[in-house]
Residue, then its C-alpha position, 0 to 999 in steps of 0.5 A: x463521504x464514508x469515514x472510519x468511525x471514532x477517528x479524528x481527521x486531519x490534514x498533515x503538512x510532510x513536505x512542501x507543498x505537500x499535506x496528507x489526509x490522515x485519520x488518527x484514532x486509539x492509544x498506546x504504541x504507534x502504528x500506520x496504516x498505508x492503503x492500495x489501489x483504487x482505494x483509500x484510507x478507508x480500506x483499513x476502516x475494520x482494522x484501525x478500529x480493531x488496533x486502535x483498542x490498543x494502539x495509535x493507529x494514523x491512516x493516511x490518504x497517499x500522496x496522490x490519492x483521497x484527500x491527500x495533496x497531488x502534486x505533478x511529481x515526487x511518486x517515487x516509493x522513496x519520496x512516499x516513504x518520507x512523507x509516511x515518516x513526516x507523518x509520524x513524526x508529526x503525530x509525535x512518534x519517531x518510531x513506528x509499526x508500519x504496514x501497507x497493502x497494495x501500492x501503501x505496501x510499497x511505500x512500506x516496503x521502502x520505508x523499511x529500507x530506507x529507514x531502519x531505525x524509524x521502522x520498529x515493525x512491518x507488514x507488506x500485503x500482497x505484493x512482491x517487492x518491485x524488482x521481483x514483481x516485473x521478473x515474474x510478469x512474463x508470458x500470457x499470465x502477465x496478462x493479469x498485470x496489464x496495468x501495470x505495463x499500462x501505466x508505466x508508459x510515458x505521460x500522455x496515452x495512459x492518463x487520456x485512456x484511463x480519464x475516457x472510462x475510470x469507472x470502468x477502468x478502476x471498477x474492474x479490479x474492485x469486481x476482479x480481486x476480490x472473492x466476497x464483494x460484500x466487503x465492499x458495501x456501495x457507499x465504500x465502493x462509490x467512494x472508491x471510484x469518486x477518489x480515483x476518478x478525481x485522481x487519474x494523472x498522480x494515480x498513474x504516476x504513482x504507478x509509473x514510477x514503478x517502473x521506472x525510479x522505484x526500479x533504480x532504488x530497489x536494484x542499488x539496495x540489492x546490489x548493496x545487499x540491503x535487507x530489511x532490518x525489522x521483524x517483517x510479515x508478509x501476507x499474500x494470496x496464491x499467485x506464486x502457484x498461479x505465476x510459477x514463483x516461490x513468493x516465500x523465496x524471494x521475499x525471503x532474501x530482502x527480509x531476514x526475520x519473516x513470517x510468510x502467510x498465505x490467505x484464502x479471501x482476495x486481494x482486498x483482505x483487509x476488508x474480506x478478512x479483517x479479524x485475519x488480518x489484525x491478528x496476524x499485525x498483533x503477531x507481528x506487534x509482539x515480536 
């Protein structure tokens, strides 16, 4: 099993019944790095190093994902959230720079609401918040989300389909979102596909609660006018161009201290570009 060279591992209690896997390398101001989907920690192996000249740096396996503990239920981005600050908090930091890709940049996304003065700093990598990303889903182009509409059925169905093909089914979109697929080397890649295929029921549940919880918490913070409170950058791929949205827009009324950048590499830019990427959370670091 690959890891990120020079990190210490540990298994981290942050809830009942609940411990997360975590690599925690570096010195000096906290930072914590939430990885996406099919993947693991290990998506931030470049990065982590990078930051970790400079800085503490703790990667955790999900709930639900890796090593991490997968219990039945608690997949809301709301109950993630607070197993990222019983995380920190049990590393010693009680407050923390935070950034997420993919699914972690939910989670992240949420903690930021959720905790405003636990979260100094924050970075979301190639999403859009909940309620943004299902209004833009509409038409033929929202093919390229099926599985998320997928996922969000009721338990059963998705977990039976996906379980008869995961390396097919999480195989595609490793294949599909990225434009170097070396930056995916066959150890990384076989990693990948063993932790997904190990985790099919709490990966679909974590999806699941996208459509469904996660949608609840989202919709009452922007009826309540609930905004991010931290310097917030946001790095994103072209699909406003794609799906016909201003991504800068809508990001834009959840965060008032913004930085929106547009990649070139794919979807998996912390392994495509990861000097772009370190760079841009050094930027955000300093603000």
């Amino acid at each position: 099993m690959p890891t990120i060279s020079d990190f210490d591992y540990q298994r981290v209690p942050v809830a009942e019944g609940v411990s997360l896997n975590a690599a925690v390398g570096g010195s000096g101001p906290p930072i914590v790095l939430l990885h996406g989907f099919p993947q693991t920690h290990l998506m931030w192996r470049h990065v982590a190093r990078d930051l970790a000249a400079d800085h503490t740096v703790s990667v955790p396996d999900l709930r639900g994902y890796g090593e991490s503990d997968k219990p039945s239920d608690g997949y809301s981005k709301r109950t993630m959230a607070a197993d990222t600050v019983a995380l920190a908090r049990a590393l010693g930091h009680d407050r923390f720079a935070l950034a997420g890709h993919d699914r972690g940049a939910h989670v992240a996304f949420r903690a930021g609401l959720d905790h405003p003065g636990t979260i100094t700093h924050l970075a979301c990598l190639d999403i859009l918040p909940t309620l943004d990303m299902w209004d833009v889903m509409r038409g033929a182009s929202a093919a390229v989300g099926f599985h998320l509409y997928l996922m969000a059925q009721p338990p059963g169905l998705p977990e039976q389909l996906i379980s008869g093909a995961p390396d097919a089914f999480f195989g595609h979109f490793l294949d599909a979102w990225t434009n170097d697929p070396s930056a995916i080397p066959p150890d990384v890649r076989a990693a990948y596909l063993d932790a997904c295929r190990a985790a099919v029921p709490s990966i679909v549940a974590d999806y699941r609660a996208s459509a469904g919880i996660d949608v609840d918490h989202d919709t009452a913070d922007r009826e309540a006018g609930n905004r991010l409170r931290m310097p917030v950058t946001v790095l994103q791929q072209d699909w406003g161009a794609a799906l016909g949205y201003d991504a800068a827009a809508l990001w834009g009324a959840w965060a008032a201290d913004l930085r929106h950048e547009t990649v070139t590499c794919g979807h998996f830019m912390a392994e495509e570009a990861p000097a772009e990427v370190a760079k841009s959370l050094r930027t955000l670091l300093e603000r």
